[in-house]
C-alpha positions as CSV (number, residue, x, y, z in Angstrom):
1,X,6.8,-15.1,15.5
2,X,9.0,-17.6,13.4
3,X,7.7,-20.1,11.2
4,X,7.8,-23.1,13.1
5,X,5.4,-21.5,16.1
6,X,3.4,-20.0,13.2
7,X,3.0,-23.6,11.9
8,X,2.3,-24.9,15.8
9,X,-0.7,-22.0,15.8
10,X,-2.0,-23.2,12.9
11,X,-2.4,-26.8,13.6
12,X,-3.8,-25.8,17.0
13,X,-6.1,-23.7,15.7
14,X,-6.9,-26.5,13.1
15,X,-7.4,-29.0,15.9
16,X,-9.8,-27.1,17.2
17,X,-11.9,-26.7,14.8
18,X,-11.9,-31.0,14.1
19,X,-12.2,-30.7,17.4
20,X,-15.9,-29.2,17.9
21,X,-18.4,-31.4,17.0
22,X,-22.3,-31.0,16.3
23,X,-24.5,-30.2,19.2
24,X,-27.1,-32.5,19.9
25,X,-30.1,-32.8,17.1
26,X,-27.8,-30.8,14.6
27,X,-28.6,-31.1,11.2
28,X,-25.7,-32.9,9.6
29,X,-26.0,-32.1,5.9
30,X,-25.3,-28.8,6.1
31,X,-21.6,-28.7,8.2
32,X,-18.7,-28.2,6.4
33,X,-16.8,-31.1,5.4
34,X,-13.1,-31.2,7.8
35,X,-10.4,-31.9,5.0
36,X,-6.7,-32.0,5.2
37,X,-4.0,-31.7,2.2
38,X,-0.7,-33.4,2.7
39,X,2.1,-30.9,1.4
40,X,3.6,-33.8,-1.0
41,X,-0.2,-33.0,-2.8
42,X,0.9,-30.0,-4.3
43,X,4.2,-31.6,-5.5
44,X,1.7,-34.8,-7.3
45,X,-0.9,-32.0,-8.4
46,X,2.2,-30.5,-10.3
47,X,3.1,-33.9,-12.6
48,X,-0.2,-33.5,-14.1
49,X,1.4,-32.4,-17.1
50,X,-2.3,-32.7,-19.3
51,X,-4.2,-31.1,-17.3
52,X,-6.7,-33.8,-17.3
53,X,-6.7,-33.8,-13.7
54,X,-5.4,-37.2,-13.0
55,X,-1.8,-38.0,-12.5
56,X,-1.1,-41.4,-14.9
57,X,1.6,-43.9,-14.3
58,X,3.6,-41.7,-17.0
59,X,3.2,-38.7,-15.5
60,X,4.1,-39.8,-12.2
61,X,7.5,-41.6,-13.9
62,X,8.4,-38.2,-15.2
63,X,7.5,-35.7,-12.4
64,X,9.5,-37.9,-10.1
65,X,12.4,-37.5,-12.4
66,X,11.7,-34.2,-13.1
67,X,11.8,-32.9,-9.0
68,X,15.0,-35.4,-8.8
69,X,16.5,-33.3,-11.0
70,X,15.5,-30.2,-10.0
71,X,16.6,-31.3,-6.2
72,X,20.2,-32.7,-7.1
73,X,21.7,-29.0,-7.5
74,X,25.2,-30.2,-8.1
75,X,23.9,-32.8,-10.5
76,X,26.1,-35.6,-8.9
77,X,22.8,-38.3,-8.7
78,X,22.4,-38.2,-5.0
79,X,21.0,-35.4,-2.7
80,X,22.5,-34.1,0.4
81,X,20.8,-32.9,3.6
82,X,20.8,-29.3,2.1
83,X,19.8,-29.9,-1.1
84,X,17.3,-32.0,0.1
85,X,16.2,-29.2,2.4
86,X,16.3,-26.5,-0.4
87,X,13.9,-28.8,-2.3
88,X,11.3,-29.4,0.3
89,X,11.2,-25.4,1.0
90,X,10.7,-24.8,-3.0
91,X,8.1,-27.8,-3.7
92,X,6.4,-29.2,-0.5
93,X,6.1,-25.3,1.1
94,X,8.7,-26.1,4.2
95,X,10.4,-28.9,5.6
96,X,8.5,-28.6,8.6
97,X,5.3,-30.1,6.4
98,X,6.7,-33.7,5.9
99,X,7.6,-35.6,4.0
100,X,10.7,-35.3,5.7
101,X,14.3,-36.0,4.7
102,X,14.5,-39.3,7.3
103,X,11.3,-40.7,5.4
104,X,13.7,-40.5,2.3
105,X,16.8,-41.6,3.7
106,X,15.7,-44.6,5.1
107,X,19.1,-46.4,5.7
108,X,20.6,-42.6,7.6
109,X,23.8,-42.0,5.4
110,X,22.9,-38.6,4.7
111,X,22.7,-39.7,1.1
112,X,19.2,-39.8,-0.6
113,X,20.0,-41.7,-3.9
114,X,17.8,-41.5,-6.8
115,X,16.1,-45.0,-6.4
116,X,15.5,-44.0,-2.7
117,X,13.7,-40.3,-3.9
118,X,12.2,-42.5,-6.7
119,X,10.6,-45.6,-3.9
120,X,9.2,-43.1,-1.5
121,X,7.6,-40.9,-4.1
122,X,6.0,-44.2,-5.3
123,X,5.1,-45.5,-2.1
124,X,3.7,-42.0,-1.5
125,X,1.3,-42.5,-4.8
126,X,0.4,-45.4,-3.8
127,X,-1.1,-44.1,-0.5
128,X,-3.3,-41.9,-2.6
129,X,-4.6,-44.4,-4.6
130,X,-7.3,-45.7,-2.7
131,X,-9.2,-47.3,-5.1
132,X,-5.8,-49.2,-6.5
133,X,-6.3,-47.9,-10.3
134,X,-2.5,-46.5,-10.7
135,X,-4.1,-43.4,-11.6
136,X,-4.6,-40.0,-8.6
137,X,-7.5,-38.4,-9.2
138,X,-8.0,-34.6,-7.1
139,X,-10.8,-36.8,-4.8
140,X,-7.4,-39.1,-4.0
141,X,-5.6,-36.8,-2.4
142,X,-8.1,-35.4,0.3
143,X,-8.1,-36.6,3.7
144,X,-11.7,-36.2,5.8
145,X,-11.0,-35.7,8.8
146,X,-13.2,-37.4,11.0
147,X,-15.6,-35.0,12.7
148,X,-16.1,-35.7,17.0
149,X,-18.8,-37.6,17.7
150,X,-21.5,-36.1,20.2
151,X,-21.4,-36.8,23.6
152,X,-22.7,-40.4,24.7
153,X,-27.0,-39.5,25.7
154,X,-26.6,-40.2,29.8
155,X,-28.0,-42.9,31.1
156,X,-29.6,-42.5,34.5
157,X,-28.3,-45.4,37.0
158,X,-31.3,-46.5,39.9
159,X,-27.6,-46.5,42.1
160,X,-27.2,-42.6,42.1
161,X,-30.6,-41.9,43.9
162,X,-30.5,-38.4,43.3
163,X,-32.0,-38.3,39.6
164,X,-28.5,-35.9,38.7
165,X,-27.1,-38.9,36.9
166,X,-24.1,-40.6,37.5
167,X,-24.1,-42.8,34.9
168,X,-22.2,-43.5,31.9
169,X,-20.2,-39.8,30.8
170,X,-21.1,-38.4,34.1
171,X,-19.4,-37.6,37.4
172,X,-15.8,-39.2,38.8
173,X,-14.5,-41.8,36.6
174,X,-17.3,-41.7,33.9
């Protein structure tokens, strides 16, 4: 099995778990929380260079120079699809995870310049920063995924006439 339909497996298998909701008069305080971790996490959780487990404006403006530099192999000041390609397999754990080359390489030359890497790093940050501070704090970068919501309670219609139900979630059409 290759990696790609190992990665297909996986998110299946991570759908379905989202997937299965609480049955009816579940206690909710005791699930586990659903929670998702974007690959470009472990590249911000990496320019925390303090360890104070926030990523500052600072830190941000030197990791993104640092994994610039570590991408541009030939140290020309652009990146090419493969060095591009080797850097997402190194620091995002696969190019299959996103971000992806295109999300770079926004004007499609097959050239990612250093202000290019530089915006879409930032952009990125600013994603995470939900409450605006300029700061990434480990609670920034989770995403909860939203768990399925029970199934609508029945509602008997007078119409059906033979007390099985066809009302709302029920039968053809429901």
């Amino acid at each position: 099995m290759g990696l790609r339909e190992l990665t297909a497996v996986c998110a299946l298998i991570g759908l379905d778990a989202c997937a299965t909701g609480p049955t009816p008069g579940q206690d909710h305080a005791n699930e586990p929380i659903h929670a998702l971790l974007s690959a470009d996490v472990m590249m911000f959780v990496s320019f925390d260079t303090n360890g104070d487990l926030a990523v500052s404006q600072d830190e941000l403006t030197a990791g993104i120079a640092r994994e610039f530099n570590r991408a541009d192999t030939n140290h020309d000041g652009k990146l090419e699809p493969i060095e591009f390609q080797n850097w997402a397999n190194a620091v995002l754990g696969g190019q299959q995870m996103g971000p992806y080359r295109l999300d770079f390489d926004r004007n499609v030359d097959n050239i990612i310049t250093r202000e290019e890497f530089d915006h879409e790093i930032r952009a990125r940050f600013n994603d995470y920063d939900t409450d605006g501070n300029g700061v990434l704090t480990r609670n920034e970068f989770v995403r909860v995924v939203g768990r399925a919501r029970p199934a609508p309670r029945v509602i008997e219609s007078p119409a059906s006439g033979d007390g099985r139900g066809q009302g709302r979630g029920e039968g053809p059409g429901g």
